[in-house]
PyMOL Python script that loads the backbone (N, CA, C, O; Angstrom):
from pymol import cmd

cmd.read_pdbstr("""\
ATOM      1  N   UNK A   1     111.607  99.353  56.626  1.00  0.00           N
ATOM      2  CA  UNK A   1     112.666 100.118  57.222  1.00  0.00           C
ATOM      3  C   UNK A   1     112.151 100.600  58.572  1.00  0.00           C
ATOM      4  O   UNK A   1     111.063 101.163  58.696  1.00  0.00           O
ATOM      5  N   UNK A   2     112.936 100.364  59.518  1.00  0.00           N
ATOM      6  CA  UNK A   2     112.243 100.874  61.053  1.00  0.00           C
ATOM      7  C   UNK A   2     113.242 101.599  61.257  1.00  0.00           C
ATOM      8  O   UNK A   2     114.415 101.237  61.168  1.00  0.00           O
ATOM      9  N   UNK A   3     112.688 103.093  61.654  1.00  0.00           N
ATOM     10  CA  UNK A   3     113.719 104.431  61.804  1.00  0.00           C
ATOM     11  C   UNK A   3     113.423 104.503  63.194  1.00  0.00           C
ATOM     12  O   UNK A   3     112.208 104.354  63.330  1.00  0.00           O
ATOM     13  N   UNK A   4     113.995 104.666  64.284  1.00  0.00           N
ATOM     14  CA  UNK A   4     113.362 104.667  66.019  1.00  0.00           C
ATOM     15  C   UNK A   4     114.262 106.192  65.885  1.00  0.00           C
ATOM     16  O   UNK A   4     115.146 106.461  65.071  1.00  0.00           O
ATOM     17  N   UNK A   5     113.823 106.861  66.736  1.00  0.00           N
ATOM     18  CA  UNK A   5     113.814 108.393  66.798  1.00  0.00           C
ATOM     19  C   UNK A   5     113.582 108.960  68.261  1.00  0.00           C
ATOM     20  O   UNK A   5     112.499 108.825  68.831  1.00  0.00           O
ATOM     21  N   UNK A   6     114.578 109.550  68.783  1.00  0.00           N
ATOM     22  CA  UNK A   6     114.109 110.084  70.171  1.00  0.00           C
ATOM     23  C   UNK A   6     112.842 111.197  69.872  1.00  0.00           C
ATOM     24  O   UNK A   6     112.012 111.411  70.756  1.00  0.00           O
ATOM     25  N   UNK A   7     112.787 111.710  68.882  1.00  0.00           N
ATOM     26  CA  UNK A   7     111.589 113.018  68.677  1.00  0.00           C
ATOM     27  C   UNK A   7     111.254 114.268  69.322  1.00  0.00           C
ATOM     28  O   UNK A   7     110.243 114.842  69.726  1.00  0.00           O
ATOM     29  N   UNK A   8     112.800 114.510  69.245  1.00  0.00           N
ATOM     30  CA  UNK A   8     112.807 115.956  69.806  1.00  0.00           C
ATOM     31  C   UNK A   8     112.681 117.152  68.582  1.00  0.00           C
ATOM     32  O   UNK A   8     113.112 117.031  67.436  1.00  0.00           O
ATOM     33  N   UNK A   9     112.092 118.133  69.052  1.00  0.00           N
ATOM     34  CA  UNK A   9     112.539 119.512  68.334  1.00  0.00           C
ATOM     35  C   UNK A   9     113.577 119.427  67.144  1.00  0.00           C
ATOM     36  O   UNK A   9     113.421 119.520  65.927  1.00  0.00           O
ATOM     37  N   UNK A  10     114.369 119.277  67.705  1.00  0.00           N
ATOM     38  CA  UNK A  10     116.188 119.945  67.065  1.00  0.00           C
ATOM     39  C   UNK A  10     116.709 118.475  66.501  1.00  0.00           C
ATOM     40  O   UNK A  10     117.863 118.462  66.072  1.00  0.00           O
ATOM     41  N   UNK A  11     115.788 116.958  66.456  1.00  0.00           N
ATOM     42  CA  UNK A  11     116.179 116.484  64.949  1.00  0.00           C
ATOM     43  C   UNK A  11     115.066 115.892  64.236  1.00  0.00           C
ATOM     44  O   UNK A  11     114.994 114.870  63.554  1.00  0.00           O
ATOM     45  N   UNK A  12     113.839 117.165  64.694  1.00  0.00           N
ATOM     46  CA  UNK A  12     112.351 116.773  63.128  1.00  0.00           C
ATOM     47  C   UNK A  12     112.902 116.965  61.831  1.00  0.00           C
ATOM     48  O   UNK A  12     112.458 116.220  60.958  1.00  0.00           O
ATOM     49  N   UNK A  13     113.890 117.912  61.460  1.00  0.00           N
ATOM     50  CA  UNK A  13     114.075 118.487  59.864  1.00  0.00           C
ATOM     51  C   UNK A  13     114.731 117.219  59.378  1.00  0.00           C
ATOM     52  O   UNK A  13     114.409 116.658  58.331  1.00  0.00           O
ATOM     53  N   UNK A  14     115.840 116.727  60.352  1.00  0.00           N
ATOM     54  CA  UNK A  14     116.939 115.715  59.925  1.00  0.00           C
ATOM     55  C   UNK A  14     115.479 114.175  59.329  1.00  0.00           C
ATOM     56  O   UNK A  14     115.054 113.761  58.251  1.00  0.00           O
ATOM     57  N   UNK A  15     115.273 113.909  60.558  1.00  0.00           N
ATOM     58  CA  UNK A  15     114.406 112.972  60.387  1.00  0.00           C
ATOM     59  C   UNK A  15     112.834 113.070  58.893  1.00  0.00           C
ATOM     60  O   UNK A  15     112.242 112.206  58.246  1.00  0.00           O
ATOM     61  N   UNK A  16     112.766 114.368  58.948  1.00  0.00           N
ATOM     62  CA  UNK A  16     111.638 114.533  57.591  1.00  0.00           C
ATOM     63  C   UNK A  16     112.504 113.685  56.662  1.00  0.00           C
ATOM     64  O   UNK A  16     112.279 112.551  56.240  1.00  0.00           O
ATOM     65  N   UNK A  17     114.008 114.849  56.341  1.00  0.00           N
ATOM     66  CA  UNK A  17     114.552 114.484  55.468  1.00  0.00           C
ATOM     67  C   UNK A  17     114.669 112.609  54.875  1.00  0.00           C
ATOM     68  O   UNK A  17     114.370 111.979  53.861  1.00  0.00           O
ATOM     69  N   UNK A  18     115.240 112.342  56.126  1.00  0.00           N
ATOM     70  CA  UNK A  18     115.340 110.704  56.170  1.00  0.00           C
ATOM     71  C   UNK A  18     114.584 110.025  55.759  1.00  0.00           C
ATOM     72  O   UNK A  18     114.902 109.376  54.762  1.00  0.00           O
ATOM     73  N   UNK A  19     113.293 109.868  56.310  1.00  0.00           N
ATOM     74  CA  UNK A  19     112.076 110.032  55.625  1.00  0.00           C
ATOM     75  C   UNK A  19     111.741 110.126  54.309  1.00  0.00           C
ATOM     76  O   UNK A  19     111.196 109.169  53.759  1.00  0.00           O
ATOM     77  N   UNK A  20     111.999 111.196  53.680  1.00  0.00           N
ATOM     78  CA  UNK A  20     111.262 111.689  52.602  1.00  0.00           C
ATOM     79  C   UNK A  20     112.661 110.818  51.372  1.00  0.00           C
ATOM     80  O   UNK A  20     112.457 110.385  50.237  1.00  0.00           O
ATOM     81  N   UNK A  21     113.481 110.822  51.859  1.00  0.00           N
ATOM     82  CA  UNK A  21     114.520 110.316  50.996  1.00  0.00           C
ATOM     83  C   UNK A  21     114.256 108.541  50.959  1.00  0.00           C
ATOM     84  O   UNK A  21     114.521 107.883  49.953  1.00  0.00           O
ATOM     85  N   UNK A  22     113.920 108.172  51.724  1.00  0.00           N
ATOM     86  CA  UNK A  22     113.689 106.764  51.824  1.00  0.00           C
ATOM     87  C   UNK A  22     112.234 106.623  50.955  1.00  0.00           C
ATOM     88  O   UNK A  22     112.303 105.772  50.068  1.00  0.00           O
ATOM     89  N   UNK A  23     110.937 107.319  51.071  1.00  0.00           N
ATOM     90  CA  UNK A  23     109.847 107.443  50.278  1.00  0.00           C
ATOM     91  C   UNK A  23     110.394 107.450  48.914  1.00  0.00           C
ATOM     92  O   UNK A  23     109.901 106.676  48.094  1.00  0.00           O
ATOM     93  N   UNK A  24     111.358 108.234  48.572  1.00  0.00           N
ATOM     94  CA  UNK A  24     111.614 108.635  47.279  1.00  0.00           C
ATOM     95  C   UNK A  24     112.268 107.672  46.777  1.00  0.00           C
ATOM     96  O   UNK A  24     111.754 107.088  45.823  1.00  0.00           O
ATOM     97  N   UNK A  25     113.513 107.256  47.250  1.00  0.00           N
ATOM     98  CA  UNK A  25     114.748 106.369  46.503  1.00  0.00           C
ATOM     99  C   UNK A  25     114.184 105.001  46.550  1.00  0.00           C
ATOM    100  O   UNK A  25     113.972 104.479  45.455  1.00  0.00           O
ATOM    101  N   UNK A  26     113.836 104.161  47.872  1.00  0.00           N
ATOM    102  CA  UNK A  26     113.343 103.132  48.162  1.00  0.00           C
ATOM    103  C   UNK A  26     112.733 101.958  47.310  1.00  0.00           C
ATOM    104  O   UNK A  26     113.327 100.907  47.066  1.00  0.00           O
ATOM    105  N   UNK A  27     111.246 102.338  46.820  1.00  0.00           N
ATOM    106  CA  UNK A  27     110.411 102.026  45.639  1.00  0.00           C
ATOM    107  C   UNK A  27     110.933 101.889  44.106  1.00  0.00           C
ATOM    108  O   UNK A  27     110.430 101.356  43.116  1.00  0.00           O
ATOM    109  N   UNK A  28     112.116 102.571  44.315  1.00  0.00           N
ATOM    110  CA  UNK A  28     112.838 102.154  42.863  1.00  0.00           C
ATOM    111  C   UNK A  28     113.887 100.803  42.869  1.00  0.00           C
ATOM    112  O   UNK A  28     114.404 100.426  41.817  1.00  0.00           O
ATOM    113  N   UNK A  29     114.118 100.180  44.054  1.00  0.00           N
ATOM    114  CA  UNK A  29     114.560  99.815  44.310  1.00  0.00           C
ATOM    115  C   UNK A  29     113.802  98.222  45.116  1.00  0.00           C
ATOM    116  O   UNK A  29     114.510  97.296  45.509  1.00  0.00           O
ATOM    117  N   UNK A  30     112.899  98.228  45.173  1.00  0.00           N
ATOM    118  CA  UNK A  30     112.005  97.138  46.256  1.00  0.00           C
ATOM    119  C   UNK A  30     110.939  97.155  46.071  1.00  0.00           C
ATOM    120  O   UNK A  30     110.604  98.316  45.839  1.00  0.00           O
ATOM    121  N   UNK A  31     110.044  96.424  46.027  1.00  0.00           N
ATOM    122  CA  UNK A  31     108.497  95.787  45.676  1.00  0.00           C
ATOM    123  C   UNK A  31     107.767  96.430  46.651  1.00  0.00           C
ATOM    124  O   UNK A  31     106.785  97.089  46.312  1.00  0.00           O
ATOM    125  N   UNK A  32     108.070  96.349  47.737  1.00  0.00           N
ATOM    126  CA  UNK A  32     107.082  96.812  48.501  1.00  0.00           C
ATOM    127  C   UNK A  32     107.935  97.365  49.373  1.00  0.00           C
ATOM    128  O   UNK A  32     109.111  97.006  49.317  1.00  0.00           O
ATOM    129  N   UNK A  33     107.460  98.507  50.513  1.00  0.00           N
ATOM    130  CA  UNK A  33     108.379  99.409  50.905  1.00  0.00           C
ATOM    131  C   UNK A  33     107.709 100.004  51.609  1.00  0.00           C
ATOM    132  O   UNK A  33     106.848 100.693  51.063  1.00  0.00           O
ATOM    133  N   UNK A  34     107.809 100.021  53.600  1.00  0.00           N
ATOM    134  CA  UNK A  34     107.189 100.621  54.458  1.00  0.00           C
ATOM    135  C   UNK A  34     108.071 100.823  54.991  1.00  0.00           C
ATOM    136  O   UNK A  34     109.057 100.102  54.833  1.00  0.00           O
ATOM    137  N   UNK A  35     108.086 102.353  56.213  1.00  0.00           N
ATOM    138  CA  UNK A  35     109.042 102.949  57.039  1.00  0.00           C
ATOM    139  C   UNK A  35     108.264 102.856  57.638  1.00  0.00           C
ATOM    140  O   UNK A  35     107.100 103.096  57.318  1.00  0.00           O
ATOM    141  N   UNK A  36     108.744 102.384  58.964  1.00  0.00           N
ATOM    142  CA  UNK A  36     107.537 102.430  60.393  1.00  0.00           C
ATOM    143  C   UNK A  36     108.949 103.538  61.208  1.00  0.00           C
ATOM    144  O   UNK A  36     110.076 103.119  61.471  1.00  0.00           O
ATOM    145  N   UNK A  37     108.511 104.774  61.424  1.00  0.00           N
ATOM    146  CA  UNK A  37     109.219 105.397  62.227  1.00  0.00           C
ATOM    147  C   UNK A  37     108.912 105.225  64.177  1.00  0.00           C
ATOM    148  O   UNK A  37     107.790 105.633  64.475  1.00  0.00           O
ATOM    149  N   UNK A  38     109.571 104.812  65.141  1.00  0.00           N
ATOM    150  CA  UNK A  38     109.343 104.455  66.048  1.00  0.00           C
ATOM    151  C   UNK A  38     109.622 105.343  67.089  1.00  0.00           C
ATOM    152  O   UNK A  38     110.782 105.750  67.150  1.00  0.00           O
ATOM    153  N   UNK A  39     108.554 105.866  68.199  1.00  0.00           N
ATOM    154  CA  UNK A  39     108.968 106.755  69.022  1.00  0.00           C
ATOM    155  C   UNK A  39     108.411 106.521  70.095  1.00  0.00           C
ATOM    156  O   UNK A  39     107.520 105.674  70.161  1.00  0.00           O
ATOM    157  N   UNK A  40     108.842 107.260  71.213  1.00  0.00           N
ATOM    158  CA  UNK A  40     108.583 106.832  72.731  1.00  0.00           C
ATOM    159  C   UNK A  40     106.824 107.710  72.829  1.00  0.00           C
ATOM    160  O   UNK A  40     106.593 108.707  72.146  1.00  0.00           O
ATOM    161  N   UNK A  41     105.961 107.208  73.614  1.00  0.00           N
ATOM    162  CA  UNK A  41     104.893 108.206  73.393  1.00  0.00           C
ATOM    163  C   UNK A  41     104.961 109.355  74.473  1.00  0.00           C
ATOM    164  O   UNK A  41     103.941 109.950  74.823  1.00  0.00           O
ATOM    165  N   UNK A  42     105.959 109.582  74.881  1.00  0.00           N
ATOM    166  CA  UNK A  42     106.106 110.717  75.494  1.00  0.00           C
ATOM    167  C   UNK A  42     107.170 111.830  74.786  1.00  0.00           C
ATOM    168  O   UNK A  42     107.541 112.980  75.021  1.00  0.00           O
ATOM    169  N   UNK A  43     107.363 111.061  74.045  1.00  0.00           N
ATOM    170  CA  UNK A  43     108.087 112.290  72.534  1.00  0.00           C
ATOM    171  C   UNK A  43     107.763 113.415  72.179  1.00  0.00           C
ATOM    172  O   UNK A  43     106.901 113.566  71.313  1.00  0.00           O
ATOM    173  N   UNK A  44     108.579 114.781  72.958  1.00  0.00           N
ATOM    174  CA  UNK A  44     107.968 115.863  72.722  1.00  0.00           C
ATOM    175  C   UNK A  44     107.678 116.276  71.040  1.00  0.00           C
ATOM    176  O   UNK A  44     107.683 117.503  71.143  1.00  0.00           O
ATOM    177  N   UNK A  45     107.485 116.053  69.885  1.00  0.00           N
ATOM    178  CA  UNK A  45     107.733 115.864  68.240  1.00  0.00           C
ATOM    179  C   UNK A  45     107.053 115.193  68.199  1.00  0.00           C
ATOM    180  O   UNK A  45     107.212 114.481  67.207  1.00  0.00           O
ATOM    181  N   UNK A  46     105.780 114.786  69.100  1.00  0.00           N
ATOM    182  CA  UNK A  46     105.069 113.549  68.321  1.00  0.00           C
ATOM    183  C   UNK A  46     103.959 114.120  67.494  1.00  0.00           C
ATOM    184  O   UNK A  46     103.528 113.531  66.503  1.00  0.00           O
ATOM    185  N   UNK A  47     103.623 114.965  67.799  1.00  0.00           N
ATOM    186  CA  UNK A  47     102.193 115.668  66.453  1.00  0.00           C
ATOM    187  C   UNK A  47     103.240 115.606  65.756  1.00  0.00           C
ATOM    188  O   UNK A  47     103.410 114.443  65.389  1.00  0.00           O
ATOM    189  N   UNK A  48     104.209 116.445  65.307  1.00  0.00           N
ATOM    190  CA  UNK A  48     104.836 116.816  64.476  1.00  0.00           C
ATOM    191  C   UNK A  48     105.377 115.862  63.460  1.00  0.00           C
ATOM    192  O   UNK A  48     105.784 116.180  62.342  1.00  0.00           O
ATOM    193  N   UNK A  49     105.343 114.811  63.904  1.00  0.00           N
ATOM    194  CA  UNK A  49     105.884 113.120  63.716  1.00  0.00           C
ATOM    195  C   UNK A  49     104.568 112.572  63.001  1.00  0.00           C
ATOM    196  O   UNK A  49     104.522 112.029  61.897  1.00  0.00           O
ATOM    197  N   UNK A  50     103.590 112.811  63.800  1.00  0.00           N
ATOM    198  CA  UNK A  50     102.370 112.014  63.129  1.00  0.00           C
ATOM    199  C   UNK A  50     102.399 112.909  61.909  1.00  0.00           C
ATOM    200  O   UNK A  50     102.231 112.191  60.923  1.00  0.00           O
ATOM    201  N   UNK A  51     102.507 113.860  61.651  1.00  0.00           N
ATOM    202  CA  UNK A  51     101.846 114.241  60.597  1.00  0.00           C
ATOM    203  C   UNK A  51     102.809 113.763  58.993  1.00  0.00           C
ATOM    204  O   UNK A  51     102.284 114.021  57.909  1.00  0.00           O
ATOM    205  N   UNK A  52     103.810 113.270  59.033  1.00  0.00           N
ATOM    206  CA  UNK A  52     104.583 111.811  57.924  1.00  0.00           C
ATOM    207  C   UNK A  52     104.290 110.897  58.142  1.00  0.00           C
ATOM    208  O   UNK A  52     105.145 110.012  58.174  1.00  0.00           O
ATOM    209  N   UNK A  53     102.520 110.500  58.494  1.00  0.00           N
ATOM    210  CA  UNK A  53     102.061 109.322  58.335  1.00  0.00           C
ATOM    211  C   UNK A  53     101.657 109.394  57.053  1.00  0.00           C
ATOM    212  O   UNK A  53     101.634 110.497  56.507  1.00  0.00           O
ATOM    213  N   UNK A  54     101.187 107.988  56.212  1.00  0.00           N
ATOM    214  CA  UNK A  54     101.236 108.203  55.105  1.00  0.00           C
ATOM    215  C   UNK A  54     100.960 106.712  54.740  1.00  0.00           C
ATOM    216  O   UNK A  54     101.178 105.785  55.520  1.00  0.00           O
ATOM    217  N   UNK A  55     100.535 106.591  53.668  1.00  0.00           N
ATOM    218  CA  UNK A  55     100.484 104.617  53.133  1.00  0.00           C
ATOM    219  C   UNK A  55     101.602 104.113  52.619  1.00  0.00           C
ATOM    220  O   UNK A  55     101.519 103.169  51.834  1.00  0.00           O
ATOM    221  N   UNK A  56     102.780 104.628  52.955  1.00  0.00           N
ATOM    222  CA  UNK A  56     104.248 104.263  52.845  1.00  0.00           C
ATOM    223  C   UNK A  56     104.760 103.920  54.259  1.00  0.00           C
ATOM    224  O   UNK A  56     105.362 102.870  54.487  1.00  0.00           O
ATOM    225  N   UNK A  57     104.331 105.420  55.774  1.00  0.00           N
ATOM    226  CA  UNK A  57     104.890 105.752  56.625  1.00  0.00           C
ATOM    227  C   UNK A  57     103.983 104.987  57.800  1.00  0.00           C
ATOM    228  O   UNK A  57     102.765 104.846  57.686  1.00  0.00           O
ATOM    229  N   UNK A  58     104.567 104.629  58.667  1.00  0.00           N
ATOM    230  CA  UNK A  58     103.614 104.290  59.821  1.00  0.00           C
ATOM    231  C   UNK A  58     104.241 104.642  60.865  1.00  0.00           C
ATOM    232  O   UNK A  58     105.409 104.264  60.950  1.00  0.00           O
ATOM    233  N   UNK A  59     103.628 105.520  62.041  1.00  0.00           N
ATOM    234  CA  UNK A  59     104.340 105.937  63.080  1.00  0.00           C
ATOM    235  C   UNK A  59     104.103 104.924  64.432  1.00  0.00           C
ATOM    236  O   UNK A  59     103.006 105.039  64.978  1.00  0.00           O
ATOM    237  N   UNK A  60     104.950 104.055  64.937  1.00  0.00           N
ATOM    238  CA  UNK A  60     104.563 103.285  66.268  1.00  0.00           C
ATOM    239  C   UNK A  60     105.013 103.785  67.253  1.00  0.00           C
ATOM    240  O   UNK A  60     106.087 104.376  67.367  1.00  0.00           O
ATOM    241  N   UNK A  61     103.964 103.518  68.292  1.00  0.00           N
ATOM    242  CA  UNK A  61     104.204 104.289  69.596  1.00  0.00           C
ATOM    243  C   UNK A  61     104.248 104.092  70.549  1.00  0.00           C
ATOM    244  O   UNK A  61     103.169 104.168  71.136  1.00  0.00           O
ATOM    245  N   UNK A  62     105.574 103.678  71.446  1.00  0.00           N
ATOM    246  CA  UNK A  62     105.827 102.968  72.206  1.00  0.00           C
ATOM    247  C   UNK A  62     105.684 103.413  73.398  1.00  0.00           C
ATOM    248  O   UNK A  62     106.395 104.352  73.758  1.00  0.00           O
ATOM    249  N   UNK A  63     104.464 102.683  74.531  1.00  0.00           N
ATOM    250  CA  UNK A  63     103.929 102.888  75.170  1.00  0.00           C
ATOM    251  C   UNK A  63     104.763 103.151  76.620  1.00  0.00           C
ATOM    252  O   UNK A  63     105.611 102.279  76.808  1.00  0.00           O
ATOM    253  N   UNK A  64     104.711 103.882  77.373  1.00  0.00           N
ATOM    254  CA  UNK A  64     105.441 104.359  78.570  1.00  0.00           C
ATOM    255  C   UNK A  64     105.688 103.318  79.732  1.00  0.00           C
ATOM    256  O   UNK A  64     106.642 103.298  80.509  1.00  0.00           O
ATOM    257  N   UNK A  65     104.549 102.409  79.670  1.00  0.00           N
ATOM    258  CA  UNK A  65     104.517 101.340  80.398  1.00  0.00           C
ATOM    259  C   UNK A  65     105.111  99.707  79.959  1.00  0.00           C
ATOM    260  O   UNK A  65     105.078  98.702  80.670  1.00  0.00           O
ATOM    261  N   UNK A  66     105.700  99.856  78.418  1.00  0.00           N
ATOM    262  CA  UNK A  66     106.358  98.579  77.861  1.00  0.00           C
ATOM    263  C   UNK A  66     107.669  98.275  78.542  1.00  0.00           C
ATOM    264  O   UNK A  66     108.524  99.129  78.775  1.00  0.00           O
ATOM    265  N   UNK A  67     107.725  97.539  78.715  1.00  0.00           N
ATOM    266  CA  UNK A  67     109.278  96.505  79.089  1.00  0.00           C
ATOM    267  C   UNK A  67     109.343  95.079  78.648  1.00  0.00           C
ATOM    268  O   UNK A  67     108.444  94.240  78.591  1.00  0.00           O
ATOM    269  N   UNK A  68     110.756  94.987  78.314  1.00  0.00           N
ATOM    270  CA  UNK A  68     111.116  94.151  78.018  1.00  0.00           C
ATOM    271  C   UNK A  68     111.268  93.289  78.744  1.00  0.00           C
ATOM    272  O   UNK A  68     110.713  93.451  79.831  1.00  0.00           O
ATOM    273  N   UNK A  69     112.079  91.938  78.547  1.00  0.00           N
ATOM    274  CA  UNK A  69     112.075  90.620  79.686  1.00  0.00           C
ATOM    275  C   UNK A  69     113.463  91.382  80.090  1.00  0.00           C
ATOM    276  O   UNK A  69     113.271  91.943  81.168  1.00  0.00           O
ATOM    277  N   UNK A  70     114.354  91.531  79.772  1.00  0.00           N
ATOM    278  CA  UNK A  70     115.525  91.531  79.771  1.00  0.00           C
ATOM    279  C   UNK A  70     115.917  92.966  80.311  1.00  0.00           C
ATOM    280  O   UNK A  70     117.097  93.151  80.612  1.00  0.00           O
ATOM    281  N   UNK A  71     115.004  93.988  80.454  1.00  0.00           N
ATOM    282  CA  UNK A  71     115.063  95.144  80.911  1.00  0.00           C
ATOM    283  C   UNK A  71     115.808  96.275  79.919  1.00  0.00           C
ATOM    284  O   UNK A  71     116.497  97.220  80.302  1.00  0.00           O
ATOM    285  N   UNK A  72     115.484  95.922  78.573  1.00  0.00           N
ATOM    286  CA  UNK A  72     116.141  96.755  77.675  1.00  0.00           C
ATOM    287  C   UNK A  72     115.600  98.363  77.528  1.00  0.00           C
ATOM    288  O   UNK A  72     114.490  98.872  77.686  1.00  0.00           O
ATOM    289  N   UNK A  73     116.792  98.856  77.189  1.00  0.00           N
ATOM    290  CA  UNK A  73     116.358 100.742  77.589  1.00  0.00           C
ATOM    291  C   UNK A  73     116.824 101.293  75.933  1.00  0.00           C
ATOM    292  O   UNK A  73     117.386 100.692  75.017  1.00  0.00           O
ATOM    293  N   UNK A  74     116.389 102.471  76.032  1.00  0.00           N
ATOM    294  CA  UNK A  74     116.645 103.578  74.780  1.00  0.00           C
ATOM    295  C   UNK A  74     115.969 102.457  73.470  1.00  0.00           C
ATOM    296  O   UNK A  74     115.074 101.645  73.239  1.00  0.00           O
ATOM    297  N   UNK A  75     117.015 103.057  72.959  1.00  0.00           N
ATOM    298  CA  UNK A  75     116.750 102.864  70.816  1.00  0.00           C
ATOM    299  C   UNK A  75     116.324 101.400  71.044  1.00  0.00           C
ATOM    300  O   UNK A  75     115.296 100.952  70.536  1.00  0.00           O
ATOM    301  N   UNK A  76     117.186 100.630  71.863  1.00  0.00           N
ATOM    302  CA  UNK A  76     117.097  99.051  71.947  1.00  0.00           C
ATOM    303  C   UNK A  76     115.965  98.338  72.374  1.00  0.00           C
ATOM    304  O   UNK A  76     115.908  97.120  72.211  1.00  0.00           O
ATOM    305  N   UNK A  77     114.937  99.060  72.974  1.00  0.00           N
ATOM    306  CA  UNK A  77     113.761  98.707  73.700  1.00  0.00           C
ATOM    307  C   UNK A  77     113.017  99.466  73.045  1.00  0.00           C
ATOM    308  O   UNK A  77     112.002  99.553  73.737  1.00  0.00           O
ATOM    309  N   UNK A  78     112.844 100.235  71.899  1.00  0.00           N
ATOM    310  CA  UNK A  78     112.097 100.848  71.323  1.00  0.00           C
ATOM    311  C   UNK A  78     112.363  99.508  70.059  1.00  0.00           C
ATOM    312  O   UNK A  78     111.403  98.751  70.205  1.00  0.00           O
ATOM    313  N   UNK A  79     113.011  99.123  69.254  1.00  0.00           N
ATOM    314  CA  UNK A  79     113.261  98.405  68.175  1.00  0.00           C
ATOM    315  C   UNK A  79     112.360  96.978  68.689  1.00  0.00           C
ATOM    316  O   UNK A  79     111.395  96.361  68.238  1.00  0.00           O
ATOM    317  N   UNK A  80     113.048  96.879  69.604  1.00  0.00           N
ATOM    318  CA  UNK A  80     112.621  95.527  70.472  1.00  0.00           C
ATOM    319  C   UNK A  80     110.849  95.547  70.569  1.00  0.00           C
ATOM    320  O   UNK A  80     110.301  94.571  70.055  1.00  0.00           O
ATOM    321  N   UNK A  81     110.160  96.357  71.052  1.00  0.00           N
ATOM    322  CA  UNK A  81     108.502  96.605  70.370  1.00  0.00           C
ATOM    323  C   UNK A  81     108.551  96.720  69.097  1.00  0.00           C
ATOM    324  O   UNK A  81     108.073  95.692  68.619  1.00  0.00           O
ATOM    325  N   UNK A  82     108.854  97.380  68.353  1.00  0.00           N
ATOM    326  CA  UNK A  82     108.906  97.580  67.004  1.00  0.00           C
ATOM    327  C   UNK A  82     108.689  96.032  66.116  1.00  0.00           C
ATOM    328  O   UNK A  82     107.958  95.807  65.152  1.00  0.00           O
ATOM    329  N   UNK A  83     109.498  95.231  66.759  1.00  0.00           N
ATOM    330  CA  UNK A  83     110.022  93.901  66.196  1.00  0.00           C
ATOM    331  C   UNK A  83     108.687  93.156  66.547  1.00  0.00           C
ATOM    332  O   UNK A  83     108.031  92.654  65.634  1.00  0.00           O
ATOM    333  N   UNK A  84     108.313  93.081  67.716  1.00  0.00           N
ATOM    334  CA  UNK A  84     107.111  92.295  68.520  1.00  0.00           C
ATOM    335  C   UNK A  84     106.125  92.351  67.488  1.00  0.00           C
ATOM    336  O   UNK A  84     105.648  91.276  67.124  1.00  0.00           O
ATOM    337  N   UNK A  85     105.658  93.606  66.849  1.00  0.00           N
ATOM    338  CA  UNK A  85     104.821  93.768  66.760  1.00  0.00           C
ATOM    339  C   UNK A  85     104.583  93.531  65.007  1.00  0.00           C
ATOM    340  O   UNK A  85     103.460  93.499  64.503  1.00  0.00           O
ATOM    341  N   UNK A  86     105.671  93.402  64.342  1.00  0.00           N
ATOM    342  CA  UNK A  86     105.718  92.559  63.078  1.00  0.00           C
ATOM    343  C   UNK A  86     105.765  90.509  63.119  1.00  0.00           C
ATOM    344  O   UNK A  86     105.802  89.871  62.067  1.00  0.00           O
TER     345      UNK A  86
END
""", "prot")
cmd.dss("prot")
cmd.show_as("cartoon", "prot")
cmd.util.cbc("prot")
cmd.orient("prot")
């Protein structure tokens, strides 16, 4: 499951939740089962983010200097590394 997340303040609780509900329900449901949550590394929430790392959770961190061929921006160029890198 790849969750991409702007990682602000005002949606860490939403995103725990998301998170923690996907840890929980997920595994009953699927053999194997990783959330790579994806964020810009200039994400003000990023300690706060690292710390739902976990051997379920993996946080990727998309580097300030990545671009795409195509010049893709936001959620779409965050997924777009995300993808590369599986």
């Amino acid at each position: 499951m790849v969750v991409p997340t702007i990682g602000r303040f005002d949606t860490i609780e939403a995103l725990e939740r998301v998170v923690t509900s996907f840890c929980t329900h997920l595994p009953k449901h699927f053999t194997s089962v990783r959330v790579d949550i994806v964020i810009e590394e200039s994400c003000d929430a990023r300690d706060r983010i690292a710390l739902l790392a976990s051997h379920q959770v993996k946080v990727v961190t998309v580097p300030k200097a990545y671009r795409t061929r195509n010049g893709t921006q936001f959620k779409a160029r965050a997924n777009h590394y995300a993808h590369e890198l599986s």
